[in-house]
Wavefront OBJ file of the C-alpha trace (Angstrom):
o trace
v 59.347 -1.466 129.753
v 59.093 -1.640 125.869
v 60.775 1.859 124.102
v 59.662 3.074 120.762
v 62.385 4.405 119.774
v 64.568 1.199 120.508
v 61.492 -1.351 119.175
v 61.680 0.640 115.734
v 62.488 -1.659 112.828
v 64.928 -0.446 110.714
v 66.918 -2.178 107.307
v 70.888 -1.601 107.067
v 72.174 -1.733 103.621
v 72.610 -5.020 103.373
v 69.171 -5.944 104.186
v 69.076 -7.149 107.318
v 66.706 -6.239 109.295
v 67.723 -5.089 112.857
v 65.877 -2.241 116.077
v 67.918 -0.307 118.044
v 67.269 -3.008 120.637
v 70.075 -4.547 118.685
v 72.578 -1.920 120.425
v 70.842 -2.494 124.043
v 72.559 -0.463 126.728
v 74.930 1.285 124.088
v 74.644 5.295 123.512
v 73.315 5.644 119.698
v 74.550 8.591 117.855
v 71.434 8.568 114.922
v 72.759 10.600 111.649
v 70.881 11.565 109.233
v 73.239 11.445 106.350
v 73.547 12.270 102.099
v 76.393 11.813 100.078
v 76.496 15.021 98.008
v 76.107 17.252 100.685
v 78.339 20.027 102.237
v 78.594 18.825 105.368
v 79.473 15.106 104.095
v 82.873 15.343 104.793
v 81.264 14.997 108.429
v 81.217 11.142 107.479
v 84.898 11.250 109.078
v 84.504 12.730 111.761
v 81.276 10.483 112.514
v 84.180 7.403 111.320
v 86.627 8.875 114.012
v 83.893 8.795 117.074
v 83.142 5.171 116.246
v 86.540 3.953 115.811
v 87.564 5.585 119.263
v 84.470 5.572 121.163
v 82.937 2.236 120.236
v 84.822 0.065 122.544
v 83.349 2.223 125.157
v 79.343 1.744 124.237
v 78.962 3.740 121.164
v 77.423 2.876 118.243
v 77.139 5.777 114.947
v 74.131 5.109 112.899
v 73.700 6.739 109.489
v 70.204 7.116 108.196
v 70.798 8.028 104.525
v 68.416 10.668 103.273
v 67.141 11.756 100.184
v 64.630 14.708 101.206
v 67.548 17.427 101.147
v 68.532 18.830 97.912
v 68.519 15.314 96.370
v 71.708 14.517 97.764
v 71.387 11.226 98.382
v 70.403 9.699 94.783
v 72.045 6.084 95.175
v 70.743 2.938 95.834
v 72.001 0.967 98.843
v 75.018 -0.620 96.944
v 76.129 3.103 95.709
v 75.800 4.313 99.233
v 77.889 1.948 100.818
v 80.622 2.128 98.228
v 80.484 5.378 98.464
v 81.329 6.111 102.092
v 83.651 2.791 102.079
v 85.478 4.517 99.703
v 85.661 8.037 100.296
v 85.359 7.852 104.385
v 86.321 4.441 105.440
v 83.314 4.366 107.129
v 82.485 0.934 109.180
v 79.696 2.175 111.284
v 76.244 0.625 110.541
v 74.821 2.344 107.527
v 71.001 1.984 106.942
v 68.556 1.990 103.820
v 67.383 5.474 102.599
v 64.715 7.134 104.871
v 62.394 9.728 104.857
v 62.836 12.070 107.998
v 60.181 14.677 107.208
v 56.645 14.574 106.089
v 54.146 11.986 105.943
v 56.399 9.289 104.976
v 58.641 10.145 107.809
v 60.784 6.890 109.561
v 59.176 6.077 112.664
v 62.682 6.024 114.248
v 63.414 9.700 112.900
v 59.377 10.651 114.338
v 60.483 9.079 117.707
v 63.978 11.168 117.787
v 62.443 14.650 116.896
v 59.286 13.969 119.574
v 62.181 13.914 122.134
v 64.232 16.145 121.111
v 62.606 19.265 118.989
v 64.658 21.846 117.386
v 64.611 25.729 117.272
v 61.602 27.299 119.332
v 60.190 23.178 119.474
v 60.064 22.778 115.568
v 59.621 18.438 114.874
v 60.955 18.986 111.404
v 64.757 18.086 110.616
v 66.100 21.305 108.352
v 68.940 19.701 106.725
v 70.958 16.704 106.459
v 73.534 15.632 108.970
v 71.399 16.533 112.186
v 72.559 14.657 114.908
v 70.683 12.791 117.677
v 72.781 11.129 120.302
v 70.771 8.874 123.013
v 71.452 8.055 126.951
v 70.320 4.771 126.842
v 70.217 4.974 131.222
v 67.670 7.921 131.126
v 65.863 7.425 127.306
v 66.609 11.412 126.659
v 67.831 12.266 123.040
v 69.784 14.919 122.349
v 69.741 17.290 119.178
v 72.953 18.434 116.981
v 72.241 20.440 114.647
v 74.036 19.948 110.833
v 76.389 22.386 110.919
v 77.798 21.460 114.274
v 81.020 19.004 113.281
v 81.297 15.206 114.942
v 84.249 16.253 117.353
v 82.079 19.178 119.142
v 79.917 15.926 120.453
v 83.236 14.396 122.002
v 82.738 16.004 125.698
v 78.294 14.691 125.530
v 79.847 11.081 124.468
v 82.532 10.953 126.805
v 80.223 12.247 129.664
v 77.534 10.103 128.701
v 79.912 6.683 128.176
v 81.677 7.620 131.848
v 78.347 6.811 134.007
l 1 2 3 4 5 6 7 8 9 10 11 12 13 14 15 16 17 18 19 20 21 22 23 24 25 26 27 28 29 30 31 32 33 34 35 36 37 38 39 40 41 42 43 44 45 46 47 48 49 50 51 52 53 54 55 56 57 58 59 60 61 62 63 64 65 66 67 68 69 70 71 72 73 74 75 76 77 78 79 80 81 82 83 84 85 86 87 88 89 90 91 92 93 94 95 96 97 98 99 100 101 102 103 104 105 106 107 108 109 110 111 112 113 114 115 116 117 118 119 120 121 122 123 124 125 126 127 128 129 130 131 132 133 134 135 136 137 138 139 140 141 142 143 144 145 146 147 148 149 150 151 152 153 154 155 156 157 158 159 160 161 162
């Protein structure tokens, strides 16, 4: 059975093109992300789930997006260098999206259609939401920005131990 939200084409930063497919059978942790934001320091806790989780079937993908405050102004090259250098990050980055809006990522329209926010809103309020997916059952869960990378720990670990 095909899966839109896997079947999604989607660019990393380095321009290869890739779907979630890609990560068959592997939770997905989908972050939208911006590298002038307050919660960007999240980038290491997101760093720490992959580098202890990721052995177990997780893959952290960060969607970085520009639709916030402008907080995401770089180009591919400045985004990467940036988290490589300020986070360590080594989780699959991806090109610049749009996550609201008319222009909105087809990945990002998948992700809010199963799983709306507050009182069943679609639209993403800030950057940093969270979407973690059971890749057994197809249901996406919603973080919302604020909430920090190690409250997810006990969803991962519950969802990695089936």
């Amino acid at each position: 059975m095909a899966d839109a939200l896997l079947d999604t084409p989607c660019i990393t930063l380095g321009g290869e093109h890739k779907t979630l497919a890609d990560f068959a059978g592997k939770a997905l942790l989908v972050v939208n992300t911006a590298s002038q934001c307050g919660f960007t320091p999240q980038y290491q806790g997101l760093e720490g789930l992959w580098q202890q989780y990721q052995g177990e079937g997780l893959v952290v993908l960060g969607f970085p997006c520009n639709q916030f405050g402008k907080q995401e102004p770089g180009d591919a090259r400045e985004i990467a260098q940036f988290c490589e250098l300020n986070f360590g990050v080594t989780f699959p980055l991806f090109r610049k999206v749009e996550v609201n809006g008319p222009a909105t990522h087809p990945l990002f329209a998948e992700l809010k259609r199963r799983a709306p926010g507050v009182l069943g809103t679609q639209k993403i309020k800030w950057n940093f939401t969270k979407f973690l997916f059971d890749p057994a059952t197809g249901k996406v869960t919603r973080y919302a920005p604020a909430t920090k990378p190690q409250a997810l720990k006990a969803d991962i670990e519950r969802l990695l131990s089936r």
